[in-house]
C-alpha positions as CSV (number, residue, x, y, z in Angstrom):
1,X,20.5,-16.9,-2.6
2,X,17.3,-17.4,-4.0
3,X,14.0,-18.5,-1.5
4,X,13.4,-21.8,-3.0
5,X,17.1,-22.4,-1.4
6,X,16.1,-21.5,2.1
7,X,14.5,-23.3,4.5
8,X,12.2,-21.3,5.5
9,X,11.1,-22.8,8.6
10,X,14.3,-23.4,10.2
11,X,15.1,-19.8,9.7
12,X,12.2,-18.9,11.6
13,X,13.3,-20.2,14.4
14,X,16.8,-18.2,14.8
15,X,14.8,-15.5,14.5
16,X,14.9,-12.3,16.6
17,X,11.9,-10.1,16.7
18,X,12.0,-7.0,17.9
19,X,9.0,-5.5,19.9
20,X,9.1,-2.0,20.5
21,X,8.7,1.3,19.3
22,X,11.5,3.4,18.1
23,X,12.0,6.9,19.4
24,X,15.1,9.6,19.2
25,X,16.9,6.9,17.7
26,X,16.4,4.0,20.6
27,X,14.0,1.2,20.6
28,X,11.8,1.7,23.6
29,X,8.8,0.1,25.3
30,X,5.7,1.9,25.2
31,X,5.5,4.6,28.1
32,X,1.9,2.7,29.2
33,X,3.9,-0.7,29.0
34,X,1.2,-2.4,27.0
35,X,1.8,-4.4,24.8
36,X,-1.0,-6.1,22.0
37,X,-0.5,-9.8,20.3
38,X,1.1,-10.2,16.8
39,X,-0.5,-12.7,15.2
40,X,1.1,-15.9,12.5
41,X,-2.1,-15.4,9.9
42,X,-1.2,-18.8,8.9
43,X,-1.1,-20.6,12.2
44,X,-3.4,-18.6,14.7
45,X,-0.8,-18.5,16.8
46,X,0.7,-15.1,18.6
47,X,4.6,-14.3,17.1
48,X,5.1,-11.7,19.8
49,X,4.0,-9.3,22.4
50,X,4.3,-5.4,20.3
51,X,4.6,-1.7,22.3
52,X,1.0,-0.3,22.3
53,X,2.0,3.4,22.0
54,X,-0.5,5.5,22.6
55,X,-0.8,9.7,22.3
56,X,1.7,9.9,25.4
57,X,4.3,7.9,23.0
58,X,3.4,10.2,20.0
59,X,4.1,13.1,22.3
60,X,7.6,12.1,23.0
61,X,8.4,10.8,19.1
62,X,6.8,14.4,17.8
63,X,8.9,16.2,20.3
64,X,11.9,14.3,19.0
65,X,11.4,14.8,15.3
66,X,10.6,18.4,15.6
67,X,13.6,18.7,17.8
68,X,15.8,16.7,14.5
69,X,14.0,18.5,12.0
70,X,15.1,22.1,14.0
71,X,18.3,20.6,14.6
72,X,19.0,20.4,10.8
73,X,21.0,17.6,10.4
74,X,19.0,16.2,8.3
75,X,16.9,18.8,7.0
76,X,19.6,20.9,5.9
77,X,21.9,18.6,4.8
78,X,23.2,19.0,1.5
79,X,21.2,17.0,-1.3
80,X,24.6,14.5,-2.0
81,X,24.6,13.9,1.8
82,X,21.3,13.0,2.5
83,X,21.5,10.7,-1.2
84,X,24.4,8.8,0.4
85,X,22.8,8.0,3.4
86,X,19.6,7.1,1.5
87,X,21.5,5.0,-0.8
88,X,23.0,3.0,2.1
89,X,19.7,2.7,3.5
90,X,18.9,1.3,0.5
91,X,21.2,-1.4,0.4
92,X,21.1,-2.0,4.1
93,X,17.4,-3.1,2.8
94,X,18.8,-5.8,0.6
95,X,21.7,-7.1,3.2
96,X,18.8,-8.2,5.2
97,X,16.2,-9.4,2.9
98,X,16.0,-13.0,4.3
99,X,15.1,-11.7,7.6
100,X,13.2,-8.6,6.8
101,X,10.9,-11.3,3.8
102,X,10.2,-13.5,6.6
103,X,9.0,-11.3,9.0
104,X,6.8,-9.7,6.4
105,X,5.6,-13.6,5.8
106,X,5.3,-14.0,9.1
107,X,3.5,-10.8,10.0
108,X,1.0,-11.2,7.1
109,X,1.1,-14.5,5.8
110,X,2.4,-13.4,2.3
111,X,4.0,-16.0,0.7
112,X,7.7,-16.0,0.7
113,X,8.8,-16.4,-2.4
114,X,6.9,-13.0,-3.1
115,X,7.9,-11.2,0.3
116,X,11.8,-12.0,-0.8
117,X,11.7,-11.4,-4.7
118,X,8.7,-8.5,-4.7
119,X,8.0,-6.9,-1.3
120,X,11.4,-6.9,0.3
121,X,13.5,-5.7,-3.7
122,X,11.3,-3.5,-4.3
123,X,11.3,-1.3,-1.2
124,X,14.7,-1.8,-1.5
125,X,14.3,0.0,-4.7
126,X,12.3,2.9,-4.1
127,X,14.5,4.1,-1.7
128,X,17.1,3.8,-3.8
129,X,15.1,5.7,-6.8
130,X,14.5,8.7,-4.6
131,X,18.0,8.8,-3.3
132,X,18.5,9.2,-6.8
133,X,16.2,11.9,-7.5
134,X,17.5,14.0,-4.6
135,X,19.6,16.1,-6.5
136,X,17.9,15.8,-9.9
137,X,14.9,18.3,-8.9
138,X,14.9,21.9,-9.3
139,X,13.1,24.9,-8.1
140,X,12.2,27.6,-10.2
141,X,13.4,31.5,-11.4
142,X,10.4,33.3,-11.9
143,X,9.9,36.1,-14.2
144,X,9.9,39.7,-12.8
145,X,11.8,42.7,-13.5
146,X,15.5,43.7,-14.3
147,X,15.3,44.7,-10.7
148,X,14.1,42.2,-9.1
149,X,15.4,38.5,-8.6
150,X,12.4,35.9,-8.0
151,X,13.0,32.3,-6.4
152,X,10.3,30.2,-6.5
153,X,12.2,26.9,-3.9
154,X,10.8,23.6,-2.5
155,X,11.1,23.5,1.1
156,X,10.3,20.3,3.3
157,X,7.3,20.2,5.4
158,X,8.5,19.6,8.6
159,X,7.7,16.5,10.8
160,X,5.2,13.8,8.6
161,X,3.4,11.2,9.9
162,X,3.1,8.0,7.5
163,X,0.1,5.6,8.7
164,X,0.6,2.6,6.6
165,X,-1.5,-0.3,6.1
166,X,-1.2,-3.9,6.5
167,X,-1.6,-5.5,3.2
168,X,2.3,-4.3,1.5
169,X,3.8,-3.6,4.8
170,X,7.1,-2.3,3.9
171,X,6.5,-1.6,0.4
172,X,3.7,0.6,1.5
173,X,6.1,2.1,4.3
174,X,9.0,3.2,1.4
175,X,6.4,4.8,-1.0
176,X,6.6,7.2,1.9
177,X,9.6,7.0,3.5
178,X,11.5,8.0,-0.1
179,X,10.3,11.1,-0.9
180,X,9.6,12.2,2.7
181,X,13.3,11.6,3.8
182,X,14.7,12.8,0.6
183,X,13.0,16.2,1.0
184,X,14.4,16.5,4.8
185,X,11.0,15.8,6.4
186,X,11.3,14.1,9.5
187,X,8.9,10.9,9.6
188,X,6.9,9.1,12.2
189,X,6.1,5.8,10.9
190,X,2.7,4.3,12.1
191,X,2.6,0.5,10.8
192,X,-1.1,-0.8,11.1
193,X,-1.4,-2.9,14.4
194,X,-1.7,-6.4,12.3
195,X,1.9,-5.8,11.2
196,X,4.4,-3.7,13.1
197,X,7.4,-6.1,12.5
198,X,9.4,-5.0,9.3
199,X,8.4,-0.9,9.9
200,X,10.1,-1.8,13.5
201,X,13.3,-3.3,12.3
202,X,14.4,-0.7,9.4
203,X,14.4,2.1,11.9
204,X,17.8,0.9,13.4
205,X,18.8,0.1,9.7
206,X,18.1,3.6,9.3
207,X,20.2,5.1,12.2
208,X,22.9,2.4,10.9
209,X,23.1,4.1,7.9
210,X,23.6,7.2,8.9
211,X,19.9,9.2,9.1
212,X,20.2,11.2,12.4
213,X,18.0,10.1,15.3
214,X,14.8,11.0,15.5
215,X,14.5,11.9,11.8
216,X,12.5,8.5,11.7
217,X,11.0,6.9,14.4
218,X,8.5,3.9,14.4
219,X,5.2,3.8,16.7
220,X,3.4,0.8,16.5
221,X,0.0,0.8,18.0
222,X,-3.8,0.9,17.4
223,X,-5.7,3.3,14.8
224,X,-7.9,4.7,17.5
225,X,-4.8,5.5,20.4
226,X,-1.5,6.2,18.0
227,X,-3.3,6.8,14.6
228,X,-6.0,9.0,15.8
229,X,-3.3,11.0,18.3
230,X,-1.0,11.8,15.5
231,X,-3.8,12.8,13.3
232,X,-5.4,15.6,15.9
233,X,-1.5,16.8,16.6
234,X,-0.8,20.5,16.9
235,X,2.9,20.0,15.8
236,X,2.5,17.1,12.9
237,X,2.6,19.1,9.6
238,X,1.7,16.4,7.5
239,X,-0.1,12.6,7.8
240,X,0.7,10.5,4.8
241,X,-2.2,7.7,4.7
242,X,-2.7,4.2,2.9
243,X,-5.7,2.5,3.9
244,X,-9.3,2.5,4.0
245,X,-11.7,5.3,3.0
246,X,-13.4,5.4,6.1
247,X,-10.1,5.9,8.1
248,X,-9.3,9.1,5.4
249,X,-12.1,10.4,6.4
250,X,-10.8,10.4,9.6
251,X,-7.8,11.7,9.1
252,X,-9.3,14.7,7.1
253,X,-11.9,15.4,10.4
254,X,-8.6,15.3,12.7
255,X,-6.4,17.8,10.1
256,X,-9.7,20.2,10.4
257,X,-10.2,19.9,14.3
258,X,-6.4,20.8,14.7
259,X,-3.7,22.1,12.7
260,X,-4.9,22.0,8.7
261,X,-2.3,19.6,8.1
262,X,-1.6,18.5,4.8
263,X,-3.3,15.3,4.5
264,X,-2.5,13.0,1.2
265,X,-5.2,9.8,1.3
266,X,-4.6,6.5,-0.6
267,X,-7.7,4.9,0.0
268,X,-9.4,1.7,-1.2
269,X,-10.9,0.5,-4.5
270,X,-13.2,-1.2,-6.3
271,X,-11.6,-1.6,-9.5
272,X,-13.1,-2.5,-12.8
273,X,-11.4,-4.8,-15.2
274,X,-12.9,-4.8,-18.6
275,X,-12.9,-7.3,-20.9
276,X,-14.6,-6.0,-24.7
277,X,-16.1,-8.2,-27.2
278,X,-13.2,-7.6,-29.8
279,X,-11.0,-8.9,-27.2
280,X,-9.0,-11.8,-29.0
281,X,-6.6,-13.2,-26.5
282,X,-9.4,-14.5,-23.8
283,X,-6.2,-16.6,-22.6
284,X,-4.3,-14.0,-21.5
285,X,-7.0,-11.8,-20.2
286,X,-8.3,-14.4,-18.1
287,X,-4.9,-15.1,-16.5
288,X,-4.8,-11.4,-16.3
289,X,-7.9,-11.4,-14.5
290,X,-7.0,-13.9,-12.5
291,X,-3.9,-12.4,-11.2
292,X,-6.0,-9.2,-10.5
293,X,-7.9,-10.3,-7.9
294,X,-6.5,-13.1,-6.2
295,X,-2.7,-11.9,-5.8
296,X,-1.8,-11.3,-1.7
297,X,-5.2,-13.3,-1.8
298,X,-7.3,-10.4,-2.7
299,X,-5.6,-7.6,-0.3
300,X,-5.1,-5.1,-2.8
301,X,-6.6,-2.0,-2.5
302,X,-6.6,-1.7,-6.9
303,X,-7.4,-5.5,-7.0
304,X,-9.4,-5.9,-10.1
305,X,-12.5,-6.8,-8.0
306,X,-14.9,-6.1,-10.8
307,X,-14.9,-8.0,-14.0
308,X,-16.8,-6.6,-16.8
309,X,-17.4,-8.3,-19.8
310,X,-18.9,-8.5,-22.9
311,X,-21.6,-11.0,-23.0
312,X,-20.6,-12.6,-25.9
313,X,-17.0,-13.7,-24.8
314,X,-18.3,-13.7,-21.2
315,X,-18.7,-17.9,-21.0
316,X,-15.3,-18.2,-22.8
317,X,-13.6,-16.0,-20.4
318,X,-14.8,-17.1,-17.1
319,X,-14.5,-20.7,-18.0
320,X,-10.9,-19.7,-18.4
321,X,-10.7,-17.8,-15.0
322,X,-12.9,-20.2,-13.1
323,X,-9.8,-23.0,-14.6
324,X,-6.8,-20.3,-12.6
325,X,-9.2,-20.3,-9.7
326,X,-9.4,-23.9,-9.3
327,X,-5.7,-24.6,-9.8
328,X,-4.4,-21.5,-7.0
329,X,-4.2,-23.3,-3.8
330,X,-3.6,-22.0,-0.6
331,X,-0.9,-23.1,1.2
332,X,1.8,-22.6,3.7
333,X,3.4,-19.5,3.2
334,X,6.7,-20.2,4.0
335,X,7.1,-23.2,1.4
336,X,8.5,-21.3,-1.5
337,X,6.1,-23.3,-3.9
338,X,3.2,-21.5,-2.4
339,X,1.6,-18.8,-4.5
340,X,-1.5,-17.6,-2.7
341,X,-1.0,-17.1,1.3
342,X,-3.5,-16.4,4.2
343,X,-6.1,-13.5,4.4
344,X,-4.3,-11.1,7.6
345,X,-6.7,-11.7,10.5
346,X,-9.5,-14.2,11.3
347,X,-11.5,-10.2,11.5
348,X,-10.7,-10.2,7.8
349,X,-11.4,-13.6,7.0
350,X,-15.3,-13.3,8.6
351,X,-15.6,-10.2,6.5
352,X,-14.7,-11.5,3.2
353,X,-16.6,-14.7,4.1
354,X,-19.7,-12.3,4.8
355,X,-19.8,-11.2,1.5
356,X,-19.7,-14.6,0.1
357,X,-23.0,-15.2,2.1
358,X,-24.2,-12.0,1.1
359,X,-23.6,-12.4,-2.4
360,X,-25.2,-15.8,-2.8
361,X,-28.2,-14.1,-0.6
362,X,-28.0,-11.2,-3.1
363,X,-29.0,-13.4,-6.3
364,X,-25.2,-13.9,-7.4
365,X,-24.4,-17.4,-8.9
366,X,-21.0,-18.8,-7.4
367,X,-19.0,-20.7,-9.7
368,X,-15.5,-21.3,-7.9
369,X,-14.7,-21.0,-4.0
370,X,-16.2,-19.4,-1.7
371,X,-14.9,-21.8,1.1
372,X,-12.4,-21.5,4.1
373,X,-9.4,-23.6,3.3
374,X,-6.5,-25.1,5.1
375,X,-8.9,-24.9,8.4
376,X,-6.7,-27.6,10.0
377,X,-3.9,-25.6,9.9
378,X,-5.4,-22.6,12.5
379,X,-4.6,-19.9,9.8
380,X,-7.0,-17.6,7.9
381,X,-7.3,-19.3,4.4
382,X,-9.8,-18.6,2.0
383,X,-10.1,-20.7,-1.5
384,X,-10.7,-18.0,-4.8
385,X,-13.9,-17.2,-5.4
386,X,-15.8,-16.3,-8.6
387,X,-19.3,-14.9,-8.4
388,X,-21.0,-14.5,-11.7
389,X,-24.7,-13.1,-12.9
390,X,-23.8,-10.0,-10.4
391,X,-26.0,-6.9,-11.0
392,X,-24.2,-3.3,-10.8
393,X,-25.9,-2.4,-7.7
394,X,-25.1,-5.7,-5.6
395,X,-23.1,-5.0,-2.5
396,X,-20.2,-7.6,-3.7
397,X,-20.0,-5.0,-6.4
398,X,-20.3,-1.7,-4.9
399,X,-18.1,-2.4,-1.4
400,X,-14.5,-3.1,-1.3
401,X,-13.9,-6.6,-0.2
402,X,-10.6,-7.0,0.2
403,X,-10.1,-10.8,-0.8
404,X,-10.1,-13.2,-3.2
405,X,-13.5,-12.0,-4.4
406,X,-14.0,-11.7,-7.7
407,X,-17.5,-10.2,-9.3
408,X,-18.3,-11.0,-12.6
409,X,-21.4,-8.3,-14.6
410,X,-22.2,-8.5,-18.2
411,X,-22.6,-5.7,-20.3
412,X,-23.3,-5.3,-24.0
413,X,-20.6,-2.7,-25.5
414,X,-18.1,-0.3,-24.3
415,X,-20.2,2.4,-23.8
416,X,-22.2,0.0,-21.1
417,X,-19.2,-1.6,-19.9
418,X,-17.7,2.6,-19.3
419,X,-20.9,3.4,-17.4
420,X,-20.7,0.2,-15.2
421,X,-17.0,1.0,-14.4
422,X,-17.6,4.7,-13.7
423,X,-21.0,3.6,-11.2
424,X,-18.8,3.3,-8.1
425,X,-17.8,5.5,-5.7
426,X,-13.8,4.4,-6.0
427,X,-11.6,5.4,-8.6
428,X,-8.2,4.4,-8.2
429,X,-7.2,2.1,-11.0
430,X,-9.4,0.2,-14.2
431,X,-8.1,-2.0,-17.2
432,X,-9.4,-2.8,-20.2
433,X,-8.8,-5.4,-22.6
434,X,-9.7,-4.5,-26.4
435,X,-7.6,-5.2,-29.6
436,X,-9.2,-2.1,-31.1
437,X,-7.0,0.9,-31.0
438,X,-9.7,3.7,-30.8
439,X,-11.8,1.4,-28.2
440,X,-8.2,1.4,-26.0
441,X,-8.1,5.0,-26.2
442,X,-11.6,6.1,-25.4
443,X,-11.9,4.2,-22.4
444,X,-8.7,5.3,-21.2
445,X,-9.6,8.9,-21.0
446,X,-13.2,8.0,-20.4
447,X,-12.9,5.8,-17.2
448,X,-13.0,8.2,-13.9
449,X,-9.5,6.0,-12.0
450,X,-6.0,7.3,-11.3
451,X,-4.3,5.0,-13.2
452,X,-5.3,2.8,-16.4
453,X,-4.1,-0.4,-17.7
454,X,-4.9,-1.3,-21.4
455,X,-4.1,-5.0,-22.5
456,X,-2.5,-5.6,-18.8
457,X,-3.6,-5.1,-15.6
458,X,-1.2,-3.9,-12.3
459,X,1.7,-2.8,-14.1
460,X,3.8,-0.2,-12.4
461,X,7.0,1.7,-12.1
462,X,8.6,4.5,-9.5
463,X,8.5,6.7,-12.6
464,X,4.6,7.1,-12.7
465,X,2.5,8.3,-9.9
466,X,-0.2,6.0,-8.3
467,X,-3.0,6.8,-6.5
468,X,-6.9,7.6,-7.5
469,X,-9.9,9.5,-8.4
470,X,-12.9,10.2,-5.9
471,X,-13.3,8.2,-2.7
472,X,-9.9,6.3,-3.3
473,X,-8.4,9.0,-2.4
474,X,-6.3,12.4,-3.2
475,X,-2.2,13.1,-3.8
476,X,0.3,10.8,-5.5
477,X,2.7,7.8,-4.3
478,X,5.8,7.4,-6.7
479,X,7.4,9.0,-8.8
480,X,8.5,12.9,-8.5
481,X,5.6,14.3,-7.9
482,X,5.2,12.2,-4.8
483,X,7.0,15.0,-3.7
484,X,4.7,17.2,-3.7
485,X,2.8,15.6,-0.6
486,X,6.0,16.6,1.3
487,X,7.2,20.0,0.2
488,X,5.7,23.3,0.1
489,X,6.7,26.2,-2.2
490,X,8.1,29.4,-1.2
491,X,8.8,32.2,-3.5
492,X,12.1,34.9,-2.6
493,X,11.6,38.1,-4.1
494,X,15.5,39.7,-3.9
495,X,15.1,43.9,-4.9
496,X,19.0,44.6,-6.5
């Protein structure tokens, strides 16, 4: 069925949340019994009462995964069995994708229509892809003498925990649960505290497809108790983190002050999106442009942020973007129409709105938004926002936002509009729009990001690897090498 067939809200109210933390293959409250508020982004209103695990709760789930990872189960499972299993994880996925869209809706005031056809498939999907890839990767035979045999084999890491953020819930949850699970890892899933709910109900979708218990179990909680806990853990081998730089940094001092655990960071971004002067399809830039920055309303942590622009197509293009702008409308998420939701938190919302005051206080010239929306309604809305005459070194264009904030700096050429994108401290993504072949190719390999889009902007498969350059971050979601975040190599030398 597709969501413009549902009604949304009267689904919502057959619905069964579940609250608490999963552990050795059991949902269980939190061994404090506190609990923290989950909040409808859209209404203001609390959806339920979550488990606040805390280190005492990471003790028990780190005792059970290293006990399951020991065990070997799962760890030692033959490739084909643990692709089976992974494959009807997979599909478990899909059978619930009404319930498991709307709590993501819910949960983060996504809008439906994208939870169900783009969140909810394509978790879903990467699953599926490295269930796939399980037996499709290969160690190595090194070369060494006619006496001697040398193996060079992947080996899984041990126990992993994933600290996800809030902005792709689930999505964000699979890019590590795939290549984690398929490499016989056990995982300790730590949703961020704004949105616990669809990390909480796949762990029993898990067990029901056949991963042993404790092999994954799900700890919601706050950064500073269950984040911070797992981090500075003497028996975590790995933490797997999405979120913001600040919070990597974090995670980096806890792997030094305990273990040296393998840390991989996804952190945030300030990405530039370049339009050049030979540029001939302004239309579809602009709507490219558009989509950049004020999809999930801005929550993106490669949300083209930063438009650069040749001055003399500048007016022509942001007449265009400033036209998208005006005609996105918040609106209730679960009416399948809508296309641009709420911002997570009212926390959120006073940050973004902060830098709309300190933007305007900065020099920058607003053209479109910059105005809570839908105030009536309790939620956190926030209409797109288009600043233009913005200066390089303006804080709306050095900080990460994260909101439907869009910068606008004139340049003159590509060699100006290269150094403005390079002057940031992020790197994780950039696009560039050019009709010029040589243009497209220099900035490519001249822009310091992880990933590059020429002629289109947040395009992406499971076969290429995401994730960025400097402060956004080190090690690679998708794709095999993801892989390599979980697995270390260990070369056998065999004398015969």
């Amino acid at each position: 069925m597709t969501p413009d067939l549902i009604n949304w809200h009267e689904r919502s109210q057959s619905l069964r949340i579940e609250t608490r933390a999963y552990i050795d293959g059991a949902y269980v409250d939190a061994l404090s019994g506190q609990t923290f508020e989950c909040i409808n982004p859209a209404t203001g209103l609390p959806i339920a009462s979550i488990a606040s695990c805390d280190a005492a709760d990471v003790e028990r789930a780190v005792k059970s995964a290293r006990r399951a990872f020991e065990g070997g189960d799962w760890s030692r499972a033959a490739p084909l069995e643990r692709k089976k299993v992974l494959q009807r994880f997979s599909t478990l996925i899909l059978e619930h994708r009404e319930e498991l869209a709307l709590l993501e809706s819910l949960n983060v005031g996504k809008p439906i229509t994208n939870a169900f056809n783009g969140d909810i498939a394509s978790s879903a999907a990467t699953i599926q892809w490295y269930a796939e890839a399980i037996d499709k990767v290969y160690g190595e035979v090194a070369q060494s003498g006619h006496d001697m045999t040398t193996m060079v084999i992947r080996e899984a890491l041990g126990v992993v925990a994933a600290v996800v953020p809030w902005n792709y819930p689930l999505s964000m949850a699979c890019w590590k649960l795939g290549p984690a699970l398929a490499t016989g890892n056990s995982v300790i899933l730590k949703p961020a505290e704004q949105s616990p709910l669809t990390a909480i109900r796949i762990a029993s979708l898990a067990t029901e497809a056949g991963i042993p218990k404790g092999v994954l179990n799900v700890l919601p909680g706050f950064g500073e108790t269950a984040g911070k806990a797992l981090g500075l853990h003497m028996d975590v081998d790995a933490v797997a983190f999405t979120g913001s730089t600040a919070v990597g940094k974090l995670f980096m001092q806890y792997a030094g002050q305990s273990n040296i655990k393998r840390v991989g960071l996804e952190c945030g971004g300030k990405s530039p999106h370049i339009v050049l002067a030979d540029c001939q399809d302004l239309d579809a830039a602009a709507r490219s442009v558009a989509a950049g920055i004020f999809s999930n309303a801005g929550q993106v942590c490669n949300a083209g942020s930063r438009l650069i622009v040749d001055k003399s197509v500048s007016k022509a293009l942001l007449d265009r973007v400033v036209e998208h702008a005006a005609n996105l409308k918040p609106g209730d998420p679960l009416d399948p129409a809508t296309r641009l939701g709420a911002i997570v938190s009212q926390r959120q919302l006073s940050t973004v709105m902060s830098y709309v005051q300190t933007g305007q206080a900065e020099g920058a010239r607003l053209l479109a938004g910059g105005e809570r929306a839908l105030q009536e309604s309790g939620g956190y809305f926030m209409s797109p926002t288009v600043f233009a005459d913005v200066s390089r070194d303006m804080r709306i264009a050095q900080e990460e936002i994260f909101g439907p904030v869009l910068s606008a700096i004139t340049v003159s050429g590509i060699d100006e509009a290269i150094e403005v994108a390079n002057a940031s401290n992020y790197g994780l993504a950039a696009g560039v729009w050019t009709d010029n072949v040589k243009s497209a190719l220099h900035a490519s390999r001249m822009l310091r990001a992880g990933v590059v889009w020429v002629n289109c902007f947040d395009r992406g498969s499971m076969a290429a690897p995401f994730g960025g350059f400097k402060q956004s971050g080190f090690g690679r979601d998708k794709s095999l090498h993801a892989f390599d975040k979980y697995t270390d190599w260990k070369s056998i030398w065999m004398a015969h």
